[in-house]
C-alpha positions as CSV (number, residue, x, y, z in Angstrom):
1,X,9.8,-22.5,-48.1
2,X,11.7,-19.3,-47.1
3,X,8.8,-18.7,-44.8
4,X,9.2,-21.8,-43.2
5,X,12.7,-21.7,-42.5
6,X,12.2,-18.1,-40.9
7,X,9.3,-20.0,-38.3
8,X,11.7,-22.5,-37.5
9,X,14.7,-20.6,-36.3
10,X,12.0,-18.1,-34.6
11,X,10.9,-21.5,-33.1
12,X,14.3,-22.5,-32.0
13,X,15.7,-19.7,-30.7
14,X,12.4,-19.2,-28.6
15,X,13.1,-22.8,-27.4
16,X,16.7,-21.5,-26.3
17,X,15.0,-18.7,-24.1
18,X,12.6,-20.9,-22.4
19,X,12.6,-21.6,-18.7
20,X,11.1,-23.9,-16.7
21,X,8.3,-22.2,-14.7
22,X,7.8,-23.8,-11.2
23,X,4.4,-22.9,-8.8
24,X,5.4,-20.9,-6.1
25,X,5.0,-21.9,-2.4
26,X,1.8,-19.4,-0.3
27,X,0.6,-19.5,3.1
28,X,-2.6,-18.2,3.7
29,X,-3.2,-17.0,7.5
30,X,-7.2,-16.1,8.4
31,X,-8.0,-18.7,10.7
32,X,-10.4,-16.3,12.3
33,X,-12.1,-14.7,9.4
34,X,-15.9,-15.6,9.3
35,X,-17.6,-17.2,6.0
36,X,-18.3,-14.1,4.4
37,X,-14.6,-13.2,4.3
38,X,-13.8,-16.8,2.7
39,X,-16.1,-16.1,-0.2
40,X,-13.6,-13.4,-0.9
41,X,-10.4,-15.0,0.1
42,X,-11.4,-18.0,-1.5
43,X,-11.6,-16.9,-5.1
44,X,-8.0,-15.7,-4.5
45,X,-6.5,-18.7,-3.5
46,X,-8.4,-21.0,-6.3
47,X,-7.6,-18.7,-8.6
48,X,-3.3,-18.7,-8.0
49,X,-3.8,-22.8,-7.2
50,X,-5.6,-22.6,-10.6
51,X,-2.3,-21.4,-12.4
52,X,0.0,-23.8,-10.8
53,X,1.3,-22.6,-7.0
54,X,0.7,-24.3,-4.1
55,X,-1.2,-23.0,-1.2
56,X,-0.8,-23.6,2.3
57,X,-4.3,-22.4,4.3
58,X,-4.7,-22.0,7.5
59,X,-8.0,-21.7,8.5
60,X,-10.8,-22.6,11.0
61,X,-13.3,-23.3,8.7
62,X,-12.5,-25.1,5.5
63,X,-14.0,-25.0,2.1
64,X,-12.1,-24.8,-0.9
65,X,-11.0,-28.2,-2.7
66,X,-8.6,-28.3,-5.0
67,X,-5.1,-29.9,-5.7
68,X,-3.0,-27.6,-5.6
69,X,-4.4,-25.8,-1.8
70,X,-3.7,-27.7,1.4
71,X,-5.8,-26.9,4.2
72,X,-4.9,-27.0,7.7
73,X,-8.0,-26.8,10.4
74,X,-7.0,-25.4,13.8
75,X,-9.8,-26.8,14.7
76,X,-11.1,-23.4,16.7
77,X,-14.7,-22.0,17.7
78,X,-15.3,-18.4,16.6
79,X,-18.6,-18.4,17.6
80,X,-17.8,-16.3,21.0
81,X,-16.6,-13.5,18.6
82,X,-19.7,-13.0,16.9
83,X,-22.4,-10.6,18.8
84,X,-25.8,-10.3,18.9
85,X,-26.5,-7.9,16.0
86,X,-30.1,-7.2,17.2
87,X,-28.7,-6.2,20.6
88,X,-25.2,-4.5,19.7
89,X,-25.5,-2.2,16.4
90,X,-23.3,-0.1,14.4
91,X,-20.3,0.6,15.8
92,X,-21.0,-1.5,19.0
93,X,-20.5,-4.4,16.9
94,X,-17.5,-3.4,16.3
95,X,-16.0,-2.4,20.1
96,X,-17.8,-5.2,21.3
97,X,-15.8,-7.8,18.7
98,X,-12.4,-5.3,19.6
99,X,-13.3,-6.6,23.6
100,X,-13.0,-10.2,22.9
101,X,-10.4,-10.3,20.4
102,X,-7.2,-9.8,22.2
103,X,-7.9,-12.8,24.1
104,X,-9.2,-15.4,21.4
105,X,-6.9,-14.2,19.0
106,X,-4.5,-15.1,21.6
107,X,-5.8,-18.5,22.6
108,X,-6.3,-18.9,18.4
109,X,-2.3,-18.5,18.0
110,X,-1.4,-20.6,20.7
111,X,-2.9,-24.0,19.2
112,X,0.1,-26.3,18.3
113,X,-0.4,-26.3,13.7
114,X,0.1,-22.6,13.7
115,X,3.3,-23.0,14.8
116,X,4.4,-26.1,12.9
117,X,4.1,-24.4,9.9
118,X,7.5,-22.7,9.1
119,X,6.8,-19.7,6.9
120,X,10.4,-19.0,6.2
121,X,10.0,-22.1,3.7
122,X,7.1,-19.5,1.7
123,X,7.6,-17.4,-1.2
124,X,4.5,-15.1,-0.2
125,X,2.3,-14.5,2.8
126,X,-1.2,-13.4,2.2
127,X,-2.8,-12.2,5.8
128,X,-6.3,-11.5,6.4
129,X,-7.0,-8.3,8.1
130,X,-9.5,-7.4,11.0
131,X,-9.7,-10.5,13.6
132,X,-6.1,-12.0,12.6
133,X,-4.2,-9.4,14.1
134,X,-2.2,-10.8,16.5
135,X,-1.4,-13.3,13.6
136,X,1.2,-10.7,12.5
137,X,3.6,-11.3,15.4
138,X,4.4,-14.5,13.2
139,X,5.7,-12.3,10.3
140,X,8.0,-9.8,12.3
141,X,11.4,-10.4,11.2
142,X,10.7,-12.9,8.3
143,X,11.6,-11.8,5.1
144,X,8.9,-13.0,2.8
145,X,6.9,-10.7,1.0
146,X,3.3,-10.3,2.8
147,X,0.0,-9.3,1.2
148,X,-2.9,-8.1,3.1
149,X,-6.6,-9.1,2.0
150,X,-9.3,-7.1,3.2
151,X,-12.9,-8.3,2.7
152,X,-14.9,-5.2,2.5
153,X,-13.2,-1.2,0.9
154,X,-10.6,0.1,2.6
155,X,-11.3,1.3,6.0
156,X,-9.6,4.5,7.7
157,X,-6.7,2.8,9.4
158,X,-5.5,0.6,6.4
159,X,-5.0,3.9,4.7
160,X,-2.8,4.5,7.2
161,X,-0.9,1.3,6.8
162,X,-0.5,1.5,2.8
163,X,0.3,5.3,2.8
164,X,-2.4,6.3,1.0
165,X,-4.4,10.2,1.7
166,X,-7.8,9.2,3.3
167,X,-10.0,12.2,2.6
168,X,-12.5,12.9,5.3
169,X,-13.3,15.7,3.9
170,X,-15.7,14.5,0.9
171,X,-15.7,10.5,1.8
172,X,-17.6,9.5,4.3
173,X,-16.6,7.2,7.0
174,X,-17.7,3.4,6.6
175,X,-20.2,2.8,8.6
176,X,-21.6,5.9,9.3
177,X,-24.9,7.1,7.8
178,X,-23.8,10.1,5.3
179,X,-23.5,10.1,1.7
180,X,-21.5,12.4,-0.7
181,X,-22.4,15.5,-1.2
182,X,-22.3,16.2,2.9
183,X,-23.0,18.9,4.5
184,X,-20.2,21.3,6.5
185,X,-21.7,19.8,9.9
186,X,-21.7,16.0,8.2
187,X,-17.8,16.8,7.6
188,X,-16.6,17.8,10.8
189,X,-18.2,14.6,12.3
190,X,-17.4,12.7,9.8
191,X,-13.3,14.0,10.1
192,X,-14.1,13.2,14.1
193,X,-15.2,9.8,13.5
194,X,-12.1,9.4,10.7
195,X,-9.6,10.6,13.5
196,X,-11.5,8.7,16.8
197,X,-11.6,5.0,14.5
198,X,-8.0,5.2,13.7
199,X,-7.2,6.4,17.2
200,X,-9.3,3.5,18.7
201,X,-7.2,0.9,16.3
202,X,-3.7,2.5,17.2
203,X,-4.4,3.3,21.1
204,X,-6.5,0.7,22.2
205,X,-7.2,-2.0,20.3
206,X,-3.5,-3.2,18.5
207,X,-2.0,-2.2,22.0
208,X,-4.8,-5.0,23.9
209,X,-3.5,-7.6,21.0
210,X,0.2,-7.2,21.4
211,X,-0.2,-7.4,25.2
212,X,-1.9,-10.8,25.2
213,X,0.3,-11.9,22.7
214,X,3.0,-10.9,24.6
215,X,1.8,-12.3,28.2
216,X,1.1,-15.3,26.8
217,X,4.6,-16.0,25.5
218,X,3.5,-15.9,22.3
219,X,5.4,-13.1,20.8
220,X,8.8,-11.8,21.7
221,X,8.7,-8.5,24.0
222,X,10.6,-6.6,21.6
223,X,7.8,-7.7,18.5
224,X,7.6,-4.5,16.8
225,X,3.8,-3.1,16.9
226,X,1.2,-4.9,14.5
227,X,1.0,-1.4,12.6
228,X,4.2,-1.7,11.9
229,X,4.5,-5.0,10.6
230,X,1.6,-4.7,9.0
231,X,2.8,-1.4,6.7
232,X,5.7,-3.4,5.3
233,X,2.9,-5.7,3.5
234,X,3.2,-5.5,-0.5
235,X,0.3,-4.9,-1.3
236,X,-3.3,-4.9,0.5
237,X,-6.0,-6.5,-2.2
238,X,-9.9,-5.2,-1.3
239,X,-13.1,-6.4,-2.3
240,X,-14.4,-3.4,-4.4
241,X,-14.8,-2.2,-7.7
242,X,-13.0,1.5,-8.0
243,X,-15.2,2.2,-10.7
244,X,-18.4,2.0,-8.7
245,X,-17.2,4.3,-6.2
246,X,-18.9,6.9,-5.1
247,X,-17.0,9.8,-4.8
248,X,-13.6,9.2,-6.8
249,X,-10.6,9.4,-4.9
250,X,-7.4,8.5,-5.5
251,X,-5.2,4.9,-4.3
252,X,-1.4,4.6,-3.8
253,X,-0.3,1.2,-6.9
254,X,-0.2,-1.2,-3.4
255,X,-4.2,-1.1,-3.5
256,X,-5.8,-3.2,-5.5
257,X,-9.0,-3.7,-5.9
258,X,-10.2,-7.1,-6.5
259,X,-14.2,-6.8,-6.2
260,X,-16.5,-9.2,-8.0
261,X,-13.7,-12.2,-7.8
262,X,-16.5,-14.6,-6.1
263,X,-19.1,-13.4,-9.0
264,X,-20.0,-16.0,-11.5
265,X,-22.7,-17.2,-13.8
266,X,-25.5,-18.8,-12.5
267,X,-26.0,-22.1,-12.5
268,X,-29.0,-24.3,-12.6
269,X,-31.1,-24.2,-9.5
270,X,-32.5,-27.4,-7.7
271,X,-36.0,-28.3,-9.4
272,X,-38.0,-27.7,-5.9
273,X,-36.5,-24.0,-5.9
274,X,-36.7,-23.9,-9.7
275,X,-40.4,-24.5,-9.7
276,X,-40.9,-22.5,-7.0
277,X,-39.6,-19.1,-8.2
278,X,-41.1,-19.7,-11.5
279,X,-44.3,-20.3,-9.7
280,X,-44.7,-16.7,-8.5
281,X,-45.6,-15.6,-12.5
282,X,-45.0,-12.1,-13.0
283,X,-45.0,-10.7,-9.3
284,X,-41.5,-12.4,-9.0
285,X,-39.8,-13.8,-6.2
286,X,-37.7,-12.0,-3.1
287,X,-34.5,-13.6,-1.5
288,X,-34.2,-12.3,2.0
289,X,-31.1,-13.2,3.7
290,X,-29.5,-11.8,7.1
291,X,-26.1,-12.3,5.6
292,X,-23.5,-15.3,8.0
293,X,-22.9,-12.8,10.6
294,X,-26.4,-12.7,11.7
295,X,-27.8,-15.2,13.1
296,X,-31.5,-15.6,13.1
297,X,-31.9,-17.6,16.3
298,X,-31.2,-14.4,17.6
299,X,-33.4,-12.1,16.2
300,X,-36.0,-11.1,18.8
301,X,-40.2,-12.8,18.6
302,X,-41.3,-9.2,17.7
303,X,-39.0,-8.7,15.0
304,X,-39.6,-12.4,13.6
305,X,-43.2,-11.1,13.8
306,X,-43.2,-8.2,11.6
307,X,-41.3,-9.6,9.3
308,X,-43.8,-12.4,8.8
309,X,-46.6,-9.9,8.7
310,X,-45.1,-7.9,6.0
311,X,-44.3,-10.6,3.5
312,X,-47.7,-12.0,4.1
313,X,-49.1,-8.7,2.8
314,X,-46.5,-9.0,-0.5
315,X,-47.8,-10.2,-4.0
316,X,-43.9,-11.9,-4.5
317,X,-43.1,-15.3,-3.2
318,X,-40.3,-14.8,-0.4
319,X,-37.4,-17.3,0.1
320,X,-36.2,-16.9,3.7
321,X,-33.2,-17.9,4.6
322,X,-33.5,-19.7,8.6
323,X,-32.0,-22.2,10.3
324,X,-34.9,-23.7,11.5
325,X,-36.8,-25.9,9.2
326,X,-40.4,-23.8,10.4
327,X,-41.9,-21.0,11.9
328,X,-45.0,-20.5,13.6
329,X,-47.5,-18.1,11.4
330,X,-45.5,-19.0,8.8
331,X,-47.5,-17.0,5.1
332,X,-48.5,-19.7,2.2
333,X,-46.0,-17.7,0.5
334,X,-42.9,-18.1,2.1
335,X,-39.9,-21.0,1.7
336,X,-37.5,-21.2,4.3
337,X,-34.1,-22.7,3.5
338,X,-31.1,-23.0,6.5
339,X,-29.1,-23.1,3.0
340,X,-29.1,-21.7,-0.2
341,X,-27.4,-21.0,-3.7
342,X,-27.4,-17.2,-3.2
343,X,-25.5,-16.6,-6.7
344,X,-27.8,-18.8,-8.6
345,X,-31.0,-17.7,-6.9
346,X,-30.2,-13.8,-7.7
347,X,-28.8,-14.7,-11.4
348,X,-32.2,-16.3,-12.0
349,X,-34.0,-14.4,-15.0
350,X,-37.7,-14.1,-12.7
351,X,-36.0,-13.3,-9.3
């Protein structure tokens, strides 16, 4: 009896101390980030409508349902940002994307919803980084705590922006072919390449965004610069797992590292691509996929060519993913698909 009496005043004085908890209110801004980035930024957003706050999205492209995450389309084509990978490679890409930006980004900002939605009403911002750039001239001056999501580990500049030691030294450059241990001459280009990609964000590429933002009268001439908006974020969350990193380095508390949010258990697959992976017997079965940013239609006839010749020659069955629905020469064992369930394909137990 004693014992119960002690539980009920426990119980009622932690029924004093209890507070209403209320969602919070977050806008999301990436309405130029590409499908792959949303697979990421996704998993974020279910996962804080999951526990209650309400989500604002702004996007180009949406996706996620759920009651608690409102999503508003600006309705924009980001096709004309995307290159030809088979003609522009490595860091072309990437200049070639940096010489269409400014402009699009531009055009992108001045569509009528983004600026109907009054963040000042938000408890939290979360930004995505690369192609939303000029997006930051909406934050400067408003005091609501931002967060930065970055789809891929952290590249040079955003070490930069968080205050954290980048260490050219011993980690090589992303994108560049070197792995640790490097060699002295792998170093020294490697800590050129370190100093010309943050020089190329700083110089040239945030100074071509803040220029059409501003000629367009769509940010104030006294904005400050995106670098400097962008360093007063909270915190910058990136998809990577510390522990897999090869070497160790060290990350300033704002980091955090959120790879793995968009893994989950596989599900069951579709009975014509169950029977057909289990059809392979013990060769197995290969999922080839150029990824969203690659388009196949672009891939040139010769490439297309030896691809098909090679997986001819395999012992696996190969699941392509296309977007056609054929191929000429096409090998008895390979299945194209303009769609797939890439998760539940590589959790399968045969694959």
């Amino acid at each position: 009896m004693q014992v119960c009496k002690v539980q009920l005043v426990a119980l009622l004085l932690l029924s004093c101390g209890s507070m209403n908890s209320h969602g919070s209110k977050i806008l999301v801004i990436a309405p130029l980030s590409g499908k792959s980035h949303w697979q990421f930024f996704g998993e974020i957003i279910k996962t804080l409508a999951d526990h209650g706050h309400h989500i604002t999205s702004l996007t180009s492209m949406p996706m996620i349902r759920h009651d608690n995450v409102t999503e508003t389309d600006i309705e924009f084509d980001r096709s004309p940002l995307i290159p030809n990978t088979f003609e522009n490679r490595g860091w072309w890409v990437g200049i070639s994307m940096m010489n269409k930006m400014p402009g699009m980004c531009a055009e992108a900002l001045s569509i009528k919803k983004v600026h109907d939605i009054k963040i000042q009403e938000y408890d939290l911002v979360f930004i995505g980084s690369f192609v939303n750039d000029c997006f930051f001239g909406l934050l400067d001056g408003i005091e609501v705590p931002v967060i930065i999501m970055n789809p891929n580990a952290l590249f040079t500049y955003f070490h930069d922006i968080v205050g954290n030691v980048d260490f050219p030294s011993f980690v090589p450059v992303i994108g560049l072919p070197m792995k640790y241990p490097m060699t002295f001459t792998q170093r020294l280009l490697n800590t050129l390449a370190n100093f010309f990609s943050s020089a190329l964000i700083n110089f040239y590429y945030h100074p071509s965004v803040e220029k059409a933002c501003k000629d367009a009268g769509l940010c104030p001439r006294d904005m400050r610069s995106i670098h400097d908006i962008a360093a007063k974020s909270a915190f910058i969350f990136i998809n990577n797992v510390q522990a897999l990193e090869t070497p160790v380095r060290p990350y300033v508390p704002a980091v955090i590292h959120a790879g793995g949010l968009n893994c989950r258990p596989a599900q069951p697959l579709p009975e014509d691509l169950a029977s057909w992976i289990e059809g392979s017997g013990d060769a197995g079965t290969i999922y080839f996929s150029l990824g969203s940013i690659v388009k196949p239609k672009d891939m040139p006839e010769n490439f297309r060519e030896v691809f098909v010749k090679v997986f001819s020659t395999l012992p696996q069955r190969v699941i392509w993913k296309w977007d056609e629905a054929s191929m000429p020469g096409l090998p008895p064992n390979v299945k194209l698909a303009k769609w797939l369930p890439q998760q539940d394909i590589l959790g399968a137990w045969d694959s």
